[in-house]
N, C-alpha and C positions, 0 to 999 in steps of 0.2 A: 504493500500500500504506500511507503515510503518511497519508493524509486524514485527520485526526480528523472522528469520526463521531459521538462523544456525548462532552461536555465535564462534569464533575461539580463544581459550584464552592460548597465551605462547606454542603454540604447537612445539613438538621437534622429529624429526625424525633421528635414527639414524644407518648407515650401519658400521659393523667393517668385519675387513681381513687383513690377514698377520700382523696382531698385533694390526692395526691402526685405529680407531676409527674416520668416519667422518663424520660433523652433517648436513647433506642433505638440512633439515629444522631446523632452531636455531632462536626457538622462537618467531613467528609469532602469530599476533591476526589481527581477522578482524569479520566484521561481514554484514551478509548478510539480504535484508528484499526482501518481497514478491514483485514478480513481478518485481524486479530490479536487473540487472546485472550488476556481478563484472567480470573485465578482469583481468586477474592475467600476465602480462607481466615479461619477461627475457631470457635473454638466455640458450642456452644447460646448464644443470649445475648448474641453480639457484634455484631448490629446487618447481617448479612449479606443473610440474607430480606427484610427491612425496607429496605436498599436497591435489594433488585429491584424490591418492590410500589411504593417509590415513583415508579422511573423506568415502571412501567408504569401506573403512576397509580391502583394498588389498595389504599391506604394508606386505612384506612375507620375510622371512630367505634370506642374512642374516640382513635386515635391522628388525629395532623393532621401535616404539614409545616409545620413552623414557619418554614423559611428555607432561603437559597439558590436555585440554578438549576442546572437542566438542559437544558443544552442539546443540541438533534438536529440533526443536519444531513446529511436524506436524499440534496441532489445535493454530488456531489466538489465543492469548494469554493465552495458557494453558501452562501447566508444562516444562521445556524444559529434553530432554532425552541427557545424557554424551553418546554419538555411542560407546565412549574408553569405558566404561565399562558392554556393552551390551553381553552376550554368544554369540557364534559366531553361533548359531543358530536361536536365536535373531535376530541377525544382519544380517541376510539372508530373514529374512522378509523385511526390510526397503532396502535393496538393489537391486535396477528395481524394485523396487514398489514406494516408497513415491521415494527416492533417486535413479535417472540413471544418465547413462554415455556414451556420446559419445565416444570413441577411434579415434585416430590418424588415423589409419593405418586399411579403412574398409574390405579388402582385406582378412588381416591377424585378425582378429575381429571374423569374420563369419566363418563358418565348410564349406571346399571345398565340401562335400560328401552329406550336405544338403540340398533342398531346398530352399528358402528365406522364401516361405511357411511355412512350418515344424518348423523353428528359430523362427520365428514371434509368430505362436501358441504357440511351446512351453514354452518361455517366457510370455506370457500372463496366461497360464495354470498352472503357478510353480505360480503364485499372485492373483489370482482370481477364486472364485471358481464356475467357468462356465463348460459349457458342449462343447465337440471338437467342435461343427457346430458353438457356440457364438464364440468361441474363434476363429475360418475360418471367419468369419463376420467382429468381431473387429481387426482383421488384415486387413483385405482387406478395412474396413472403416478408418486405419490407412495409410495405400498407398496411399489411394485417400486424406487424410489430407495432408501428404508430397509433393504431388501434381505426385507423380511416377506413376498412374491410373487415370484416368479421371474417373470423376463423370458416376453412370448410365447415368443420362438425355446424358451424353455428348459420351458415348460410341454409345449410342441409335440414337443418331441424327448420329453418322460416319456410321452408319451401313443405316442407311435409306439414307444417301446419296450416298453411293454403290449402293442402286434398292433395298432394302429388303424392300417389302411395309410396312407402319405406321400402317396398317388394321391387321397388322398377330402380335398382340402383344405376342402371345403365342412364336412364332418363332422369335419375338423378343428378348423377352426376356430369352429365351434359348441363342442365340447367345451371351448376352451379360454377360452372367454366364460363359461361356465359355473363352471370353476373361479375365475375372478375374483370372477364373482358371490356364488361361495357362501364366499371371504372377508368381501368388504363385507356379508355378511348374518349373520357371528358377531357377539355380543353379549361385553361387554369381559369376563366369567365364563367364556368357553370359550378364554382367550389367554392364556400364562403371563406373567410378569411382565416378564421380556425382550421379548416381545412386544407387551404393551402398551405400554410403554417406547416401540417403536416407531412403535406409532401415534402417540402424545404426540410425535413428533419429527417425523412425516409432517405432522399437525397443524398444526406450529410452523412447518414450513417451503413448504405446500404456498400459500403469497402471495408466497414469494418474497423473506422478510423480509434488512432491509439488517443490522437486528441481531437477534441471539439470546442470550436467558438462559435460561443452563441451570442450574437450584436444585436442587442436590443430585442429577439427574437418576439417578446409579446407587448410590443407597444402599444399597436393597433389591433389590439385585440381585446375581444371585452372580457372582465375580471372572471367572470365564470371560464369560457374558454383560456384565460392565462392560467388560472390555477391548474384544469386541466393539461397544461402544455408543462405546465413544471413536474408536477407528478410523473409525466410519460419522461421527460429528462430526468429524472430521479430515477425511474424503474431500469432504464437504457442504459444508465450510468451502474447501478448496481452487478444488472445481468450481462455486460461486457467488461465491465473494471479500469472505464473510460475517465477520464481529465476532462475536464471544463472549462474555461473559460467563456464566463456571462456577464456581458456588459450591459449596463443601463444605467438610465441617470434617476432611475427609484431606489433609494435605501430601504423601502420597506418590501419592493420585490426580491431584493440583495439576502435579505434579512431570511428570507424562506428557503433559499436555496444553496447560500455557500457557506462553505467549510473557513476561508479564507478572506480579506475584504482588502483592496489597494482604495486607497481613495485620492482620485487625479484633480489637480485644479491648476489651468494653464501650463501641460506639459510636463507637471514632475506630479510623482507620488507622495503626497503630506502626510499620508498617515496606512500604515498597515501591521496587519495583526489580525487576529481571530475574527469573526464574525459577532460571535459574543461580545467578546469586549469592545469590539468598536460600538453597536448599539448601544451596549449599556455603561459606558462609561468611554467615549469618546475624547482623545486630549489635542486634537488638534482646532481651533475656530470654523475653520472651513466645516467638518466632519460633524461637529456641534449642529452648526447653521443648517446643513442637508438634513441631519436627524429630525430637527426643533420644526422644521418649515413644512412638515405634510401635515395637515391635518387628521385626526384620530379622532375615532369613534367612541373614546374612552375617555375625552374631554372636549369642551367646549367653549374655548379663548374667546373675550371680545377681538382678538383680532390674531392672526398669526404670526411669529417671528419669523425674521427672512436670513439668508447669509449675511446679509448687512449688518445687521442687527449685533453680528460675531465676531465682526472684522472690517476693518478698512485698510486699505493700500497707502500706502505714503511713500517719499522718495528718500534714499537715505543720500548723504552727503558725495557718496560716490557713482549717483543716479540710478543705482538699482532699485528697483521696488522689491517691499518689505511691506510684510502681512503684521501689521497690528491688531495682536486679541481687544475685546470689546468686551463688558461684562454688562448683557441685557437684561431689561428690566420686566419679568415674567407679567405676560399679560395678565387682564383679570380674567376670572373663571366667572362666564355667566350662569348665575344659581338658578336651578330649579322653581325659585319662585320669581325671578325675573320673565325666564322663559313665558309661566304661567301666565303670570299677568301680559307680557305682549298677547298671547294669542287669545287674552279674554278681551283687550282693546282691540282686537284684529278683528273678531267674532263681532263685535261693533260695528266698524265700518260698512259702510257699501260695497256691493259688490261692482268694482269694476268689472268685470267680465265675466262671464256664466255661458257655458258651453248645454246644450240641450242634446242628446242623445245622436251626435254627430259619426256620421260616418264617412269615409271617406275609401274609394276602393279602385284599385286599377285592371284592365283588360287584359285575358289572358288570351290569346290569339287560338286558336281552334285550328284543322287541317287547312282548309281551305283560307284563310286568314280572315274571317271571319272572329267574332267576338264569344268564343265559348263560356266563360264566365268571369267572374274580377273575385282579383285577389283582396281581401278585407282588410287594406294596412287600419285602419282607424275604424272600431266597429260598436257605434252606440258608447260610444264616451260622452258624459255629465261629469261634469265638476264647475266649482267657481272660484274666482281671484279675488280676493278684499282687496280694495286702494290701499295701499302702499307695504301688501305681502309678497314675499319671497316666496314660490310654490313651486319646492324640486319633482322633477323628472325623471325617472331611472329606470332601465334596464337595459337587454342585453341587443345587441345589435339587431333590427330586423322588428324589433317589437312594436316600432311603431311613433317614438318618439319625436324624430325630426320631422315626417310626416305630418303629426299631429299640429307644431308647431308652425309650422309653414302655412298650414289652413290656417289656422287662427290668424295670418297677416293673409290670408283670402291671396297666396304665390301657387299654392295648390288647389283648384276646386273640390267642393265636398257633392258627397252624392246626395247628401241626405242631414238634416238637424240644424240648429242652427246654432247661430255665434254672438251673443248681444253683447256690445262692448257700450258702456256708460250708458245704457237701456236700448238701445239703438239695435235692431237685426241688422247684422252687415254682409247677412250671405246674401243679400238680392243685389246689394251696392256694385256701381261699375264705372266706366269712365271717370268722370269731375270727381262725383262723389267719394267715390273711393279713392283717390289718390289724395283729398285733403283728409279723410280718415288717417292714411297712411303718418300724415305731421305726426299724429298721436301712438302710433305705435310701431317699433323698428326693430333689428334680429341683428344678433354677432352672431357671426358665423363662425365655425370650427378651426377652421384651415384661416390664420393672417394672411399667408403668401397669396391663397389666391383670392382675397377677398377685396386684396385692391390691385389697381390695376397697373401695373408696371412702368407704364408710359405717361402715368400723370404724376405731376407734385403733388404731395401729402398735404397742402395746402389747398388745394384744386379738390384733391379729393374728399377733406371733408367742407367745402364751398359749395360744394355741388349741389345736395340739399337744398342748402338755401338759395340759390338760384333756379334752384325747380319750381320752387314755391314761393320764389321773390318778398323772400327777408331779410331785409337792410337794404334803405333808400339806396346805399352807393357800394361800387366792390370795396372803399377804403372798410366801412362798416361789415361787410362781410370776412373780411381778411382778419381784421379788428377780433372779431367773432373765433374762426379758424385757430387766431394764436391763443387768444383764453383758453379754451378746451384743449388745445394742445399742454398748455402749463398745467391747465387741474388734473389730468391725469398724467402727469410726472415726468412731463416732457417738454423742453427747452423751446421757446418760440422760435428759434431759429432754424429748427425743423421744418417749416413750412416751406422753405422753398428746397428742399432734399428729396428724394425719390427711396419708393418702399424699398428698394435693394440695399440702400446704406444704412438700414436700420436691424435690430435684431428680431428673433421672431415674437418676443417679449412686447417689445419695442412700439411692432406692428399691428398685434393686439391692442395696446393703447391707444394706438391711433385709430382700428376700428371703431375703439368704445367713445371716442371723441366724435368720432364723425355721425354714430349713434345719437349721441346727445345733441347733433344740430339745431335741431327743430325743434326743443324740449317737450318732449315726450313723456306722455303720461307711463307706459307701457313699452317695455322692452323683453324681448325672446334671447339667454344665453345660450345658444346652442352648440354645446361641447366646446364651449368657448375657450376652456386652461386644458382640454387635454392634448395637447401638440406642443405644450412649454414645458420647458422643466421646473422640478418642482419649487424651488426657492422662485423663479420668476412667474409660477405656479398663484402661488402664496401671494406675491405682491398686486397681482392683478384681482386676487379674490378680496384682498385686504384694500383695492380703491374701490370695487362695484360695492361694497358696502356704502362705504364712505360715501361716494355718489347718492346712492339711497336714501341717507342720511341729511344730504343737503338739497336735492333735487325731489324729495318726496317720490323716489319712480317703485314700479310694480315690477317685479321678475317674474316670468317664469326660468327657470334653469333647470335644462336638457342637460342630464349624463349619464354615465354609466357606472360612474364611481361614487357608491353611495357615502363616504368618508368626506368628500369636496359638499357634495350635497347636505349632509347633515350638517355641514358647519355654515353651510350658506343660507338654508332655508328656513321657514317658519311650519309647514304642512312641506308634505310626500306623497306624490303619487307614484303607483306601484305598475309600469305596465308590461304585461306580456300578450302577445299576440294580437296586439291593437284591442284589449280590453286593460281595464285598468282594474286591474284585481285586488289591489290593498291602496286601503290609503289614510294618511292620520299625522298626526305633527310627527314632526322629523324625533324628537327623543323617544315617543312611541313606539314608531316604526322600527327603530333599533332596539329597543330594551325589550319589546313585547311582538316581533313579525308573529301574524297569524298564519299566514300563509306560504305551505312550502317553496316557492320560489323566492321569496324574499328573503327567507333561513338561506336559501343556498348563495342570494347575493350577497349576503352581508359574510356568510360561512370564507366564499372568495377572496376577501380583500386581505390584500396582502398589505397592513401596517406600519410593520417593522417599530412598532411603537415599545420604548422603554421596558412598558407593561408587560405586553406579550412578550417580549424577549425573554424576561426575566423567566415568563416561566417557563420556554420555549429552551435555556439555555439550563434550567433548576433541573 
C-alpha cells in the first residue's frame, strides 16, 4: 500500500505572452503511493489542472515545463521512470495505459460524431494488443464495472420478467446481446451527464491504469449523481489497488474522498498533510479561508466568511508578495427565534406572486414527425412568493427547475395555469405589455461567460436595459447609473469601459447581478447562479445578493441543486422532482425534518466537508 508510485520533485510550469512570463506551477513536490488518494484543492488559478496536464505530458504552446521531475514507477519497487524526459512517443504508451485521466467537462471530452462504442474500443485498441471483438467485450465488461449496464445475470432476469420464458436461453441470450449493443451504439447527446461521466471513467480505466487523475471529475454534476460517482471511484480504487489523484476547488468534496490533501494557491503548495487534519485543524490562512467559506447545513451565519476574511497580500521591501494571516471576526449565528419571527412577518406580507396549478410541457416527435405526446417538465405546480422572500429551489438535474423558472418570466410558454404576479395574470400578457412587466422582474443566469456578450462593454451591457425602456433623460444619466451598480456590487467604476474577457468569472457574475438591478426590480430568478465559481468567490457573491435584498427590498427565487447554498440563502424550500414539487417548508425544516425520501437522499448527498462531520468522519 506504501509503494510510492509517482514522486513530484520542484516541478515548474511555465506560460509566457505579450512579454510576461507567468509561473502556473512554482515549485511543487509531492508524492503519491499505491492505492491512496491525493486531493489537490484551490481555486481557479492555482496551478491544479496544470499539474495534471503536466504529469500527463499535455502541457502545450505557449506554456513549457520549465523544471523539475517526475517521476513513475509502474513495478512495486522497481526503477522509477522521469515522464519529463520520456520521447513523446514514449510517453504515448504510458498515457491511458498505466497513466489516465478523467476530464472536467465529459460532454466536450468525447467526439459528438462517435459512438460511446467506437471511443471505448478504440482507446483500448491504441494499449492493448487485442482483437476488435476483445476489445467490444472489454468495453462492455467496462460499463457494467461503472455500473452504466447491468450485469448479464441482471439484464437476463429484466427480460424474463417481461414473459420471455427462462427455457428459451438461446433467445435469451440473443436479447441480451442486443441490449449491450444498443448501449455501445448511443452517441455521447443521448446520455445524461452522470452518465457520460461514466463512460469518461470506463474510458480511464478500461487498460487497467496503475494511476488515475481525476480533474474536477463531478462539477457539473448534480450532488446525488456526485456522491454516486465517488463511491464507484472508491469501489475501483479498492478492487484494483489504484492511486488517485482528485482535483477540485471543493474542500468538502476533498473531504469524502482522500487519504491525503495538497492545498495550491497561485502555483505553490501552502499546506499539506492528512485529510483529517487539514479539515479539522487547518494552519495555513489560505486552507482556513477555503474550509470557513462553504456554507453548512449544521449552521446558519448572518453572513459567510470569504479567503479575504484570512488573509491579505502585501508587498515586502524586496517586491515579492507575502501572505499576511488575518484573525476574522466569527459571524453571528442566526437563532432559531430570529428565523421564527422573519417567516411569521413573511407569512404577513403579500403575496407577490402565486403560481396556480401551472404546467408546462414539450413535444415528443412521433415516426412520422408528427407530435406523439409532451414530455411534462412543469406539471401542476402551486406555490406563492411573499414580497420580499427568498424561496429556494432544488433538485436534481432534469426535474424541472430552470424550466419552471423561465415560465414565470413568461421566456418559456406554459401549456396550462397561471402566473399572477402583484394580482395581475400574466400568462395572456404579450407585446407592450409584457415587456414593461419585464422592468419588474429579471433572471441571472448560471453560466457569467455566456450571459454577456463578448463584443460589448460591461458598460453597454448593463445600459442596455435602460435604453430598452428609456430611463434616464441622457446617456450621461444612464452611464451615471451603469457605474453605481457596478461599485455596489464590488466593482470599480472603471470597469465600465472593459470587456467581459478581462474580468474573472466571479467578476462576471457581479456584473450580471448589476445589470439585473437596472430597472429596479421588484422580483428576480437566481438560476444556478454561484455554481460555476469557486467557492470563496462562491461565498462573496451569496454574501452581496443578501445585502442587495436588504437595501433594495427584492424577492428571490433561487434555483439549485445544492441544498447547503440554498438553506443558507432562503426563507421557505421547495422540493422538486419530476416537475412536481413534492416537499416543501422553510429551509431549517426541510433539513432537520425531510419527509420525503428524495429529499433524505438530497441532503444524505452533500458532500460538507464541514469541521462537524469530519470530526466524526475522522473519530
Amino acid at each position: 500500500m506504501r509503494d510510492t508510485i509517482l514522486d513530484v520533485r520542484n516541478l515548474q510550469v511555465e506560460f509566457s505572452g505579450d512579454g510576461t512570463t507567468v509561473k502556473a506551477v512554482n515549485g511543487i513536490s509531492f508524492q503519491l503511493h499505491r492505492g491512496e488518494t491525493l486531493g489537490i484543492v484551490g481555486e481557479s488559478g492555482s496551478g491544479k489542472s496544470v499539474t495534471s496536464l503536466a504529469v500527463m505530458g499535455l502541457v502545450q504552446t505557449p506554456g513549457k515545463i520549465s523544471g523539475g521531475e517526475i517521476l513513475f514507477c509502474p513495478q512495486a519497487n522497481g526503477t522509477p521512470i522521469d515522464l519529463l524526459k520520456l520521447p513523446p512517443k514514449e510517453m504515448q504508451l504510458y498515457r491511458g495505459g498505466d497513466i489516465a485521466m478523467i476530464f472536467q467537462e465529459p460532454m466536450s471530452s468525447l467526439n459528438p460524431v462517435y459512438t460511446i462504442g467506437f471511443q471505448l474500443t478504440e482507446a483500448i485498441l491504441r494499449h492493448q494488443n487485442i482483437s476488435a471483438g476483445e476489445a467490444k467485450q472489454k468495453a462492455i465488461a467496462g460499463l457494467q464495472e461503472v455500473k452504466l449496464l447491468p450485469s448479464d445475470e441482471q439484464i437476463q432476469q429484466q427480460y424474463i420478467d417481461t414473459g420471455v420464458p427462462a427455457t428459451d436461453e438461446t433467445q435469451l441470450a440473443k436479447l441480451v446481446n442486443q441490449h449491450k449493443q444498443a448501449i455501445l451504439e448511443r452517441y455521447p447527446h443521448q446520455l445524461s451527464g452522470g452518465q457520460l461521466q461514466r463512460v469518461m471513467i470506463a474510458m480511464a480505466i478500461s487498460c487497467n491504469p496503475l494511476l488515475l487523475i481525476a480533474d474536477e471529475p463531478t462539477t457539473a454534476l448534480d450532488v446525488t449523481v456526485q456522491a454516486t460517482i465517488i463511491e464507484l471511484l472508491r469501489e475501483l480504487q479498492t478492487s484494483r489497488n489504484m492511486a488517485i489523484i482528485f482535483i477540485t476547488h471543493d474542500l468538502g468534496l476533498i473531504a469524502e474522498i482522500a487519504d491525503q490533501v495538497a492545498v495550491m494557491y497561485k502555483g505553490k503548495i501552502v499546506e499539506y498533510g492528512e485529510s483529517g487534519q487539514i479539515f479539522t485543524n487547518p494552519q495555513h490562512p489560505y486552507s482556513k479561508g477555503l474550509v470557513a467559506c462553504r456554507p453548512t447545513l449544521e449552521s446558519h451565519p448572518q453572513k459567510l466568511l470569504t479567503v479575504s476574511d484570512y488573509m491579505q497580500l502585501e508587498e515586502s521591501p524586496t517586491g515579492e508578495v507575502v501572505i499576511q494571516e488575518k484573525q476574522p471576526q466569527e459571524p453571528l449565528e442566526v437563532t432559531s427565534e430570529e428565523i421564527f419571527q422573519r417567516l411569521a412577518i413573511l407569512e404577513q406580507q403579500a403575496s407577490l406572486l402565486e403560481v396556480r396549478n401551472l404546467k408546462v410541457g414539450f413535444p415528443v416527435k412521433g415516426m412520422f414527425g408528427g407530435t406523439k405526446r409532451y414530455h411534462m417538465a412543469v406539471n401542476g405546480v402551486s406555490f406563492d412568493v411573499k414580497q420580499g422572500e427568498t424561496l429556494g429551489l432544488v433538485g436534481e438535474s432534469g426535474c424541472g427547475k430552470t424550466t419552471l423558472g423561465r415560465t414565470l418570466l413568461r421566456l418559456i410558454e406554459p401549456m396550462g395555469g397561471e402566473i399572477i404576479f402583484q394580482g395581475q395574470d400574466i400568462t395572456p400578457l404579450s407585446g407592450e405589455p409584457l415587456q414593461k412587466l419585464r422592468r419588474q422582474m429579471q433572471i441571472v443566469f448560471q453560466n457569467p461567460f455566456s450571459a454577456l456578450d463578448p463584443r460589448m462593454k460591461v458598460g453597454d451591457a448593463i445600459m442596455e436595459p435602460l435604453v430598452i425602456h428609456s430611463i434616464g433623460k441622457t446617456k450621461k444619466e444612464q452611464r451615471e447609473r451603469a457605474a453605481y451598480l457596478l461599485e455596489r456590487v464590488g466593482l470599480s467604476a472603471d470597469a465600465i469601459d472593459r470587456y467581459p474577457h478581462q474580468f474573472s468569472g466571479g467578476q462576471r457574475q457581479r456584473i450580471c447581478i448589476a445589470r439585473s438591478l437596472a430597472l429596479n426590480p421588484k422580483f428576480i430568478i437566481c438560476d444556478e447562479s454561484v455554481s460555476a465559481l469557486d467557492v470563496s468567490v462562491q461565498a462573496q457573491v451569496l454574501n452581496l445578493l443578501k445585502e442587495l435584498q436588504d437595501e433594495f427590498g427584492l424577492t428571490y427565487i433561487f434555483i439549485s441543486h445544492d441544498l447547503s447554498v440554498v438553506k443558507f440563502m432562503s426563507d421557505r424550500i421547495l422540493v422538486m422532482n419530476r416537475g412536481e414539487i413534492v416537499e416543501q417548508g422553510s429551509a431549517t425544516n426541510i433539513y432537520r425534518e425531510p419527509k420525503e425520501e428524495y429529499t433524505q437522499k438530497l441532503i444524505a448527498s452533500i458532500p460538507t466537508g464541514s469541521p462537524e462531520r469530519m470530526k466524526r468522519r475522522v473519530g
